[in-house]
C-alpha positions in Angstrom: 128.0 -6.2 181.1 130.3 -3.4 181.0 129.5 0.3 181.1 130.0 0.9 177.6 127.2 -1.7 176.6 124.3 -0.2 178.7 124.7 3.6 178.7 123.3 5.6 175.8 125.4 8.6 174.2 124.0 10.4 171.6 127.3 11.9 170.1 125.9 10.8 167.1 123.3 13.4 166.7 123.3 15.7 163.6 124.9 18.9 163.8 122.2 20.7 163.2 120.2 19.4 165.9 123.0 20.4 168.0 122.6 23.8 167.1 119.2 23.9 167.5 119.8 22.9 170.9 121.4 26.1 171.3 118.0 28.0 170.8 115.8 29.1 174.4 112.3 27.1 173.4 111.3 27.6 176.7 111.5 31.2 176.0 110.4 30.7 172.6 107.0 28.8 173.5 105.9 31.5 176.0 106.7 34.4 173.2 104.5 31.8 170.8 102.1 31.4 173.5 101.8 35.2 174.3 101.0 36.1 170.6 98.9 33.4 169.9 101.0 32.5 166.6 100.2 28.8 166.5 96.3 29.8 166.7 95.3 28.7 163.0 97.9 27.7 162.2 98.0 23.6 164.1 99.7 21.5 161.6 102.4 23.9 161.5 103.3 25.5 164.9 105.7 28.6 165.0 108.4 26.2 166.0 108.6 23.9 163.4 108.3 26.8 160.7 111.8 28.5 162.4 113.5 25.2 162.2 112.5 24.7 158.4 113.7 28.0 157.5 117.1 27.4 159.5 117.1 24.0 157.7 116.6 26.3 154.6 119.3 28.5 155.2 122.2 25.7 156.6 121.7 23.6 153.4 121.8 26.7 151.3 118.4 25.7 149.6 116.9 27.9 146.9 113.4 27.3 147.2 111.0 26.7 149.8 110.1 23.0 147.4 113.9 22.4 147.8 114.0 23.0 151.5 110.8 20.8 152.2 112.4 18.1 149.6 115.6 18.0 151.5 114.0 17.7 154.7 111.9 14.4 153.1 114.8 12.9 151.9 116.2 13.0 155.9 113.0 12.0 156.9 114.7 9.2 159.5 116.3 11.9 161.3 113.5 14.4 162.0 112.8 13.0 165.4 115.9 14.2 166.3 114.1 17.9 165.4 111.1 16.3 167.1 109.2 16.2 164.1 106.8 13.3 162.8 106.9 14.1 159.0 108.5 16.7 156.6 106.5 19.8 156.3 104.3 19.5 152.8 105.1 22.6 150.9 102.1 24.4 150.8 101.6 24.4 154.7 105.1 25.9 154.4 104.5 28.6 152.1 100.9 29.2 154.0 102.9 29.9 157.1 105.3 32.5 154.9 102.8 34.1 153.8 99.9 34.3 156.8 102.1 34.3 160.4 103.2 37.6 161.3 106.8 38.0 160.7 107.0 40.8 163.8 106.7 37.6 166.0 110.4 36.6 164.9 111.5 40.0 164.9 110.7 39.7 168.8 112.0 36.3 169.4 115.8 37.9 167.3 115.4 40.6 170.4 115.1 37.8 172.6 118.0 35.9 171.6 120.2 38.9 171.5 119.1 39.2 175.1 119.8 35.4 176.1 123.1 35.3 174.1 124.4 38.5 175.8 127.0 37.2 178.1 128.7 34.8 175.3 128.6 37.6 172.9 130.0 40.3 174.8 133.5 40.8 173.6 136.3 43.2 174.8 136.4 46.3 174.7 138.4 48.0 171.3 141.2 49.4 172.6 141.9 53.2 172.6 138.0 53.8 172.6 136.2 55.5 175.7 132.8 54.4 174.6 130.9 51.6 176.2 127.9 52.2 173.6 129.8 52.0 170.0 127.1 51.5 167.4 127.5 51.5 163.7 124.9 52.0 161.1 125.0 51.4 157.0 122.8 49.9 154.4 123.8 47.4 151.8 121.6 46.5 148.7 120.8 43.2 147.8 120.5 43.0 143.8 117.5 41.1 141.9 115.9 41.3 138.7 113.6 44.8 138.2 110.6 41.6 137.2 111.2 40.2 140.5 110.7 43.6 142.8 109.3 46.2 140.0 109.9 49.7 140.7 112.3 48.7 143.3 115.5 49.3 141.9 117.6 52.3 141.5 117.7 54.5 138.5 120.7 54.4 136.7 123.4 56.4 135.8 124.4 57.5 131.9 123.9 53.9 130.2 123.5 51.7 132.6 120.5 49.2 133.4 118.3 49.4 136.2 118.9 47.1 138.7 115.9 45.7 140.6 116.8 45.1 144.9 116.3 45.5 148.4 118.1 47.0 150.6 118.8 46.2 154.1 119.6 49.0 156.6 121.2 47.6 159.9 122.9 49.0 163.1 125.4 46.7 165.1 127.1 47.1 168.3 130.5 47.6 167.4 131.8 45.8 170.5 130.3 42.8 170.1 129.4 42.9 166.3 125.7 42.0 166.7 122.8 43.5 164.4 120.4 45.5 166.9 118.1 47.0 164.3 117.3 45.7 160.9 115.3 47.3 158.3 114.4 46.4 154.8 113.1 48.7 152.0 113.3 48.9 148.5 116.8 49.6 146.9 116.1 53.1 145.5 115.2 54.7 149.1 118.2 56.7 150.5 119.9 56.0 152.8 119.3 59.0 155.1 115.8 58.2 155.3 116.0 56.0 157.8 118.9 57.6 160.2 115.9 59.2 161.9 114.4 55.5 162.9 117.2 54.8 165.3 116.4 55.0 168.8 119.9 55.7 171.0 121.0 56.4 174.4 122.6 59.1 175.5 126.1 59.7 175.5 126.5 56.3 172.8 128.5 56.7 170.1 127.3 56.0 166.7 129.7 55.8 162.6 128.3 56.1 159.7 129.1 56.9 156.3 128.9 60.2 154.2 125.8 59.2 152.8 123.6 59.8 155.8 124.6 63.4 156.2 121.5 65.1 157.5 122.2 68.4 159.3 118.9 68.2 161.0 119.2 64.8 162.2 122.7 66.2 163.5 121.6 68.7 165.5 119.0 66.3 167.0 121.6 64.1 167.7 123.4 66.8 169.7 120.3 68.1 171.5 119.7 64.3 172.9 123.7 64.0 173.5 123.9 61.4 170.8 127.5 61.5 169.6 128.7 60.6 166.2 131.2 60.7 163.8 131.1 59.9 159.8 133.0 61.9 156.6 131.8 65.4 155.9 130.4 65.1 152.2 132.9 67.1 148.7 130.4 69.4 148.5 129.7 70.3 151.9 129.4 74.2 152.3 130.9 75.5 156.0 132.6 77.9 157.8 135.7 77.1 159.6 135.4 79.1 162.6 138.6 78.3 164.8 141.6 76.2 163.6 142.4 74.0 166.3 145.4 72.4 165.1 147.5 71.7 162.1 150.3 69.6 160.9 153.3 71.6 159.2 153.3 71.5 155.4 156.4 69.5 155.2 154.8 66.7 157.2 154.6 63.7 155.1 153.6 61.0 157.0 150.2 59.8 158.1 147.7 60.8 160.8 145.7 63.9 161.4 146.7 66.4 159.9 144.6 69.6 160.8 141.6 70.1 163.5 139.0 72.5 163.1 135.9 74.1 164.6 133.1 74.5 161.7 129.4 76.3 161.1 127.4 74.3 159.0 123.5 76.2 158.3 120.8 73.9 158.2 116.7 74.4 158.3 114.2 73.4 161.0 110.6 74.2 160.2 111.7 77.1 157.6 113.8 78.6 160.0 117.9 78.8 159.1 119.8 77.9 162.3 123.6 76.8 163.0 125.1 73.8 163.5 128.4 73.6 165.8 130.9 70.8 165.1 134.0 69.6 164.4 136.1 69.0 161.7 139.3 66.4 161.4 141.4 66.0 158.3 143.2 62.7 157.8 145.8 61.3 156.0 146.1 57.2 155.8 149.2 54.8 155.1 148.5 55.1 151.5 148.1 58.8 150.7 144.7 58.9 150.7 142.7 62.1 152.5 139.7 61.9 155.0 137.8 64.4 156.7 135.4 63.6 159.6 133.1 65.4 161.6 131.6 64.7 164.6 129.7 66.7 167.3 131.9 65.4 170.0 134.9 68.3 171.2 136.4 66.4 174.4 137.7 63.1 172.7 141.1 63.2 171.1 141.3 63.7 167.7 143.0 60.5 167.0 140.1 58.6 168.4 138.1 60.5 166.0 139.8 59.1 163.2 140.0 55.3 165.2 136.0 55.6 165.5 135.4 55.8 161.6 137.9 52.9 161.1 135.9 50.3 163.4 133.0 51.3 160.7 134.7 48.7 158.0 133.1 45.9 160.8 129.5 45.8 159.6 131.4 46.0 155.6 132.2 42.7 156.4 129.6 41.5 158.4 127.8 42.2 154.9 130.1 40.7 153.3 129.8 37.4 155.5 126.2 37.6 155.3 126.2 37.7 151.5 128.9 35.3 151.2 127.4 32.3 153.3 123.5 33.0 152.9 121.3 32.1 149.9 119.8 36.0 149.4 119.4 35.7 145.8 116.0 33.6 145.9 113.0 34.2 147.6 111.4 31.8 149.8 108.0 33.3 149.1 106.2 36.1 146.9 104.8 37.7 149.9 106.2 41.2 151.4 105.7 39.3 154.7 107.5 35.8 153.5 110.2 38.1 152.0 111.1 39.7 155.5 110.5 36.5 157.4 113.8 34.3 156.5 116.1 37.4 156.6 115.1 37.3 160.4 116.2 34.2 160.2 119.6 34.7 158.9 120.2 37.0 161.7 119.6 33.9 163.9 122.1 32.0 162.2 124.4 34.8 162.9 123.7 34.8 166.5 123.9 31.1 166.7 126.7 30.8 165.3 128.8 33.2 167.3 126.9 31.7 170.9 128.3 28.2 169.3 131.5 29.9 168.6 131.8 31.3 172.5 130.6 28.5 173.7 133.5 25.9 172.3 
């Protein structure tokens, strides 16, 4: 009998049970084990529930009775998965609503850990900072009767849209989410700057919308560094001009440097904030100006730092484009949160597949 008749080669295994594969459940079942997640919860253990919701979010299912029908129909392959039957959809929705969706939130830390080598990238040229980080918010529109009270008020005539909104930070080298927060869509934005926990001497980009002169100078007192667009109506004083472009220059690039005072108040006392100031001009005409706390980079990189910010634009965009976030797996706050952790494991997945190959 020849080789190929008596050796077994399971080529033939679904995709996604090869990407499964790609998940620690060695690690996972000691993080399970150390929170005592699968305690009342027997018939459906912490493993199968991740596996259903990643079912759930490869075959871009709607509902959590579309995701458990889906998984009946391929009921010949679930012992691929290791599974003896379909989850029934009301053990499913149980676990969305009851198991503790901080227990994922861990296990995401943990894969970021595992995956580490495979999604370490190199570094973006012309940047002296190992510890890039950038941090944004994008909302997540739904009907006001789904979320009341949730959306933002709006502007002259327009309706009210009902949300979420989902405030991230990623690590610009190697384009991973390392904090995630959710809140309701009419919270703003610089609300949350102040939840970040950074290094020292890391850089992090954000937008004009987190402006916070107090949060600034903390920043600077920790040796945080950070750049992002002074706002139209920001009230300073330029105290040194550093350098400037002549008025006939009509190409793009910086165009002036300047050392600025902006006041701020910390516990009803008025105090100064020291930073700098760098006017740009892009390819297309348009003007930017960026501060930043930071005086001993060039002012070049300044304006390089706040370009790499367009990264998690379109990690957004990726995320909105390939992920089913217009339905709700459950009604709970808790269910809500859980399979948005989940996406983020489809992101990591993917790219540890991706390094892999």
């Amino acid at each position: 009998m020849s080789s190929k008749d008596i050796e077994k080669k399971f080529v033939g295994q679904p995709i996604f049970k090869q990407l499964i594969d790609f998940i620690p459940k060695n690690k996972f079942d000691l993080l399970a084990k150390k929170h005592q997640t699968d305690r009342y919860y027997k018939s459906f253990p912490a493993w199968t529930q991740l596996v259903t919701m990643l079912f759930g979010v490869f075959s871009r299912c709607d509902s959590m009775g579309e995701i458990c029908d889906g998984m009946l129909a391929m009921q010949g392959k679930l012992n691929h998965l290791g599974f003896d039957n379909s989850p029934a959809k009301s053990t499913a929705g149980d676990g969305l609503r009851e198991r503790d969706n901080e227990f994922f939130k861990e296990f995401y830390f943990l894969l970021l850990k595992h995956f580490e080598p495979l999604l370490s990238v190199s570094r973006i040229d012309k940047i002296s900072f190992d510890k890039l980080f950038i941090f944004d918010s994008s909302t997540i529109r739904l009907f006001s009767q789904v979320m009341k009270g949730v959306g933002r008020d709006p502007k002259g005539e327009g309706k009210k849209k009902g949300g979420l909104k989902v405030h991230m930070l990623i690590d610009a080298h190697s384009q991973t989410p390392t904090f995630v927060k959710i809140s309701e869509a009419k919270l703003h934005d610089k609300n949350f700057i102040q939840d970040l926990a950074l290094a020292p001497h890391s850089m992090i980009v954000f937008d004009r919308a987190y402006n916070h002169y107090l949060q600034f100078a903390i920043f600077t007192e920790k040796r945080i560094n950070f750049v992002c667009r002074l706002k139209k109506n920001a009230v300073y004083e330029v105290v040194q001009e550093l350098f400037c472009q002549t008025q006939a220059y009509s190409g793009f690039g910086v165009l002036k440097e300047e050392h600025i005072h902006l006041k701020y108040k910390e516990e009803n006392q008025e105090k100064t904030l020291c930073l700098r100031k760098v006017t740009y001009r892009d390819d297309k005409g348009r003007m930017y100006e960026f501060i930043t706390n930071n005086f001993d980079i060039s002012n070049e990189e300044v304006a390089l730092i706040y370009k790499i910010r367009w990264q998690i634009e379109l990690l957004f965009k990726k995320l909105k484009q390939n992920f089913q976030l217009h339905y709700f797996y459950s009604e709970t706050e808790n269910g809500i949160k859980m399979p948005n952790l989940d996406y983020t494991h489809c992101t990591i997945t993917s790219n540890g597949l991706k390094s892999k190959i």
